[in-house]
N, C-alpha and C positions, 0 to 999 in steps of 0.2 A: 545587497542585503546588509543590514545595519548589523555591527559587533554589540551589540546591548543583550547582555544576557537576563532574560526574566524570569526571576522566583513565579514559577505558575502554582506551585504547590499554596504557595502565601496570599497569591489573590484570588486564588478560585474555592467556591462555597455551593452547597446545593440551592435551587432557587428555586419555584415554581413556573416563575414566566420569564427567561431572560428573552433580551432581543435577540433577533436570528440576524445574523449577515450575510452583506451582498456579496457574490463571490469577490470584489476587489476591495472591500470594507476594510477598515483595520489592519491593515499591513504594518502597521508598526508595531503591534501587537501581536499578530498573530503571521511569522513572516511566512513564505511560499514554501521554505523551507527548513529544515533543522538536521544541525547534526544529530546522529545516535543518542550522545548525553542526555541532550536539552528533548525532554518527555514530554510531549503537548496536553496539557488538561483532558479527561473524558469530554468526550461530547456533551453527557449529561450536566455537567459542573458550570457553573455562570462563574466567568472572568469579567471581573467591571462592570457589568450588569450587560452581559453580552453572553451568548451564546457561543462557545469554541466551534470555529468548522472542525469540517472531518479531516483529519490527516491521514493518511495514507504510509505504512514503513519498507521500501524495498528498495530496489535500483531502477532509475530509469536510462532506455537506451533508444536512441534514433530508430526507427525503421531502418537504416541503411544500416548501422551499430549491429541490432538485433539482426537482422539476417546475414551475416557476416558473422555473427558469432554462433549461432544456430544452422547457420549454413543451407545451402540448398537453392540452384536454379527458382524454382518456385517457390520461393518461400512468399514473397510478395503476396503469392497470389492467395495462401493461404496459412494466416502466421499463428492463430493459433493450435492449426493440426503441425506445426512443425516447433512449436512448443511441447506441446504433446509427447511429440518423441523422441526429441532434442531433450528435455527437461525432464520433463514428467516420470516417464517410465523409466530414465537411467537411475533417477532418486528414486522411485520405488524398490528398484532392484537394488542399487547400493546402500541405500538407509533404510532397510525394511522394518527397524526399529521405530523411525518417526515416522511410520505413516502415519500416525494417528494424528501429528500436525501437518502432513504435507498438504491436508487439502486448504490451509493459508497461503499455499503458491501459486500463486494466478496470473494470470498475463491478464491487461488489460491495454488495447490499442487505443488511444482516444483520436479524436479530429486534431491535434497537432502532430499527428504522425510521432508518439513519443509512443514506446511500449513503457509499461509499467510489470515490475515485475514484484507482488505484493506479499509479503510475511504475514503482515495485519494492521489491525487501524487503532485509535483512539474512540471507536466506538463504543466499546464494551471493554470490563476487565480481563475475560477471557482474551480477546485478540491482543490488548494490551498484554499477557502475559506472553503470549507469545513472541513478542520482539526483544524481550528479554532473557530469551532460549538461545543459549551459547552453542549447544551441540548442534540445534538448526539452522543457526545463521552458519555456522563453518560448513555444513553439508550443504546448504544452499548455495555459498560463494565455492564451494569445490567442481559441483557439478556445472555452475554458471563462469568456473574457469574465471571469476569473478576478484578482483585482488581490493577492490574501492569498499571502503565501510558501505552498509546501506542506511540510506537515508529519513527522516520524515518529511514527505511533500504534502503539502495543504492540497486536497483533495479537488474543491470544485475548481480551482485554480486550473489545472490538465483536465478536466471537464469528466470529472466522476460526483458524483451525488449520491451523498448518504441513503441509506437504502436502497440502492441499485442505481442502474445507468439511466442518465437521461435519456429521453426519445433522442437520437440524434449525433448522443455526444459520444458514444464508443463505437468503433465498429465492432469490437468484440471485448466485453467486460462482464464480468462475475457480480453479481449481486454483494454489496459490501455491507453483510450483516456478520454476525458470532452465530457460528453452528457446532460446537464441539463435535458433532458427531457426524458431520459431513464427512465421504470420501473424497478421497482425490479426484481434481477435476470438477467436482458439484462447485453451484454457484454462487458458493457463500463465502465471504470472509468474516 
């Protein structure tokens, strides 16, 4: 990954038609991934007359990672019911103040065996406001026993797709829209 840091705020502008990209397009522009700082442009915003992919804000962890840190004989066989109640339900019960953003915590497994474990995205303002939620990232990294900042990862890159999951490309992924009013577990980010 290139150390070039890019003003996105300076080159992105509202457009009517930018171009859309191919998930390996513009890599030097738009890298796989970013630290916390570096804010990826909204979806909707044209960078150089280009369409932002989606980015993605959490932690991602191996299949072997993730069940090792979720624990469980079967967890393999079934990761996200052992997300479920490895995650889910200890942060409901310990931060019953943020449920109203817990349901931005999603597991999503794609076809390279990576779990993604997701805050929110650069889809919408709402989910973008959400990565910017200091009480939630610290209750997220407590429960996830998690010590690593979380990340932005470019989306179709781990094989998720703006408004939901490819046929194919998750075995188990949430719908990656902005729903304020989703609960926990619904399939929206």
């Amino acid at each position: 990954m290139s150390s070039v840091v890019i003003n996105y705020d300076a080159l992105a502008k509202p457009l009517s038609r930018p171009r859309k990209l191919k998930p390996d397009e513009a890599l030097g522009v738009f890298h796989e991934s970013f630290p916390r700082d570096v804010v990826p442009p909204l979806t909707s915003m044209v960078v150089l007359d280009m369409s932002p992919p989606m980015y993605i804000f959490g932690w991602q962890y191996t299949v072997e990672d993730f069940c090792e840190r979720f624990g469980g004989d079967d967890c393999l066989n079934d990761l996200a019911e052992m997300f479920r109640l490895r995650f889910e339900n200890p942060f409901r019960q310990n931060y019953h103040h943020l449920v109203e953003y817990v349901f931005a915590l999603h597991l999503c497994y794609d076809v390279y065996r990576i779990c993604n474990v997701i805050i929110g995205s650069n889809n919408s303002e709402g989910s973008m406001m959400r990565t910017t939620n200091e009480e939630l990232m610290e209750a997220a990294k407590v429960t996830l026993k998690e010590n690593r900042e979380p990340l932005w990862y470019r989306a179709e890159i781990i094989g998720i797709r703006s408004g939901g999951m490819q046929q194919g490309s998750c075995a188990y992924c949430h719908e990656l829209e902005d729903d304020i009013h989703a609960p926990l577990g619904s399939p929206t980010l």
